[in-house]
C-alpha positions, -999 to 999 in steps of 0.1 A, spaced: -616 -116 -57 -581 -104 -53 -563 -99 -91 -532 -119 -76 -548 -148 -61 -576 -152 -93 -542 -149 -114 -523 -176 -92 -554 -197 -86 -557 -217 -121 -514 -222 -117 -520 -236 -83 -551 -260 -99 -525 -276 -122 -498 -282 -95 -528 -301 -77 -536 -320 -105 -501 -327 -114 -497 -338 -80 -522 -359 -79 -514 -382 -116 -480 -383 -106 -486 -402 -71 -499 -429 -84 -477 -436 -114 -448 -432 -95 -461 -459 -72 -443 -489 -91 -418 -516 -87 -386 -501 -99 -352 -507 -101 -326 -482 -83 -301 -467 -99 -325 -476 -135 -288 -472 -151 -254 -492 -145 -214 -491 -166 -218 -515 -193 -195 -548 -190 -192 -544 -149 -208 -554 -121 -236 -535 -100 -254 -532 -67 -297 -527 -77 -320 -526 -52 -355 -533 -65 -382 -510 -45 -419 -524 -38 -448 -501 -24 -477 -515 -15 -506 -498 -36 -536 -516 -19 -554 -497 6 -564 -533 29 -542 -561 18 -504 -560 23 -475 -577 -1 -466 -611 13 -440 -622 -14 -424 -606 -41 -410 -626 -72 -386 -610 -100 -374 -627 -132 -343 -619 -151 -340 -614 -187 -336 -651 -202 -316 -636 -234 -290 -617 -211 -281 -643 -187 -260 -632 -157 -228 -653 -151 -229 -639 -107 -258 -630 -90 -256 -626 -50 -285 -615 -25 -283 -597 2 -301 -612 31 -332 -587 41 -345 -591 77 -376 -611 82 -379 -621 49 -362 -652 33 -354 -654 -3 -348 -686 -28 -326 -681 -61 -338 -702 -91 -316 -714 -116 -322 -722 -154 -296 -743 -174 -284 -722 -207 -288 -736 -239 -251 -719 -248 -223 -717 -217 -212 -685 -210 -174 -676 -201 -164 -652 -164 -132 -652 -148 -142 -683 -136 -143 -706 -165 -175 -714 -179 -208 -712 -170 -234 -735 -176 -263 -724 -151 -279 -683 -148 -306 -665 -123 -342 -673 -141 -355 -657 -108 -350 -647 -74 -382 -645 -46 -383 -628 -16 -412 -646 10 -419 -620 44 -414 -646 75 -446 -630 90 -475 -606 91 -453 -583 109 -425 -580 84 -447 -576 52 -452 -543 30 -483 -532 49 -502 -504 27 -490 -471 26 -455 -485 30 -425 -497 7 -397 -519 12 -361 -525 -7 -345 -560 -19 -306 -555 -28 -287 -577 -52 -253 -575 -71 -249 -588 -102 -228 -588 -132 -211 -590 -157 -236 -567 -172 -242 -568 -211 -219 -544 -232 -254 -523 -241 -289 -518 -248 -313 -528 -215 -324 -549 -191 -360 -556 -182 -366 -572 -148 -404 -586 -152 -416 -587 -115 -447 -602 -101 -465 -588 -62 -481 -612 -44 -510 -596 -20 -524 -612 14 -559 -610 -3 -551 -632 -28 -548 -609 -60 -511 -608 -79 -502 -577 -97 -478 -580 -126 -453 -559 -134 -442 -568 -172 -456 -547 -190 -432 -525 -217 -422 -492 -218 -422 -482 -256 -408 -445 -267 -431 -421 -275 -459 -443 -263 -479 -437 -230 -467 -454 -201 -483 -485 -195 -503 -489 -163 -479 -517 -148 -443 -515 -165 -412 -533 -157 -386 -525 -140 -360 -511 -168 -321 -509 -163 -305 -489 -188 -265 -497 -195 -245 -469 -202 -208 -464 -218 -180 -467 -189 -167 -437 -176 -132 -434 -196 -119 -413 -167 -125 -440 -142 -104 -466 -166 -80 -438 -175 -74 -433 -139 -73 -473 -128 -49 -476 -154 -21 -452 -139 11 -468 -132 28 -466 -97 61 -450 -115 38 -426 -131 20 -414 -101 55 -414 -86 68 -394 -110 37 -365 -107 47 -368 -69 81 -361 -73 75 -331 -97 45 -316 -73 76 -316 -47 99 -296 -68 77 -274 -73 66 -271 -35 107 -268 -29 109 -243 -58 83 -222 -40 95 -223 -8 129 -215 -16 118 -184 -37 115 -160 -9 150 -165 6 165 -159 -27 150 -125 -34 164 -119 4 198 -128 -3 197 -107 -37 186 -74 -19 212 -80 4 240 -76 -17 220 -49 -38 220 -30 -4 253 -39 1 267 -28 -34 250 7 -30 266 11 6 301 7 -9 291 31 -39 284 56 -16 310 51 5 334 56 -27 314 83 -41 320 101 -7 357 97 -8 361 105 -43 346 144 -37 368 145 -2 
């Protein structure tokens, strides 16, 4: 056997087998982006493959977490599939811009109209939402359950614990993150103080432009000056 390809060979092996345990893991209901600005509002699109080689997904159901109720939640309608939002009363109103709130999402389900619109295997499919406000920190975990045409439910609310292997069905996970202070430090800007950058970036661009006919005018009257010295100097020695 050739030296290169028995060197190459075993490095090759590993990409297969690599490969082939991350295909399957990666094949989960997940939520997309996983992270979203603390405090705001966000678009997530929860994505659902079908993993079964002869059934396909018929109805897909996902719960939101009871301890971080949302005070807005809004689908977006998903062609040939209808969806229902369930509401939960809360023990403790929460306040929006909107006064209080007395009701959250416990869950939202998304039912394909027909055979011909459901997650047949080997496929996936995307459900968008936008909801907010989000929680000032820490996560969110969106337990989710996949409803099959054979009959069998797979349940995706399982925990994903640091430093422990991944579970074989986790949930969804959205991970808040610390606003951007750029993005406030920018919204923030006050017309007079954009005005005034505007006015100063013109100065400059006058001050620029204006540059080169100065240096003209100067090395005009240099010239001229050493004309009329020479002209003198002449006379003097005549």
């Amino acid at each position: 056997m050739n030296l290169r390809l028995a060197l190459a060979l075993p490095a090759a092996l590993s990409a297969i087998g690599a490969l082939a345990i991350a295909g399957p893991a990666s094949a989960h209901v997940t939520v997309n982006p996983d992270t979203a600005a603390a405090g705001g509002y966000a678009k997530l699109t929860f994505r659902v493959p079908t993993e079964s080689d002869d059934a396909s997904t018929k109805r897909i159901e996902v719960y939101f977490p009871q301890d971080q109720p949302l005070a807005s939640a809004s689908v977006q309608p998903h062609a040939g599939w209808t969806y229902r939002v369930v509401d939960h009363k809360l023990a403790e109103p929460i306040s929006n811009d909107d006064g209080q709130v007395t009701e959250a999402v416990e869950k939202i389900v998304w039912t394909a109209d027909s055979s011909q619109t459901q997650i047949h295997p080997g496929e996936f499919d995307e459900f968008n939402i936008s909801v907010g406000p989000l929680p000032d920190s820490g996560t969110m975990v969106f337990k989710a359950l996949q409803y099959y045409t054979d009959g069998s439910v797979v349940r995706w609310i399982e925990p994903t614990v640091d430093g422990q292997p991944r579970p074989e069905h986790p949930a969804p996970v959205l991970t808040l993150t610390p606003a951007s202070d750029t993005t406030a430090a920018t919204s923030t800007t006050s017309p007079s103080a954009a005005s005034g950058s505007a006015t100063t970036r013109a100065s400059a661009q006058d001050d620029s432009s204006s540059t080169p006919l100065v240096l003209s005018i100067i090395a005009l009257v240099v010239a001229v000056g050493a004309l009329a010295l020479a002209v003198l100097s002449r006379r003097r020695r005549s």
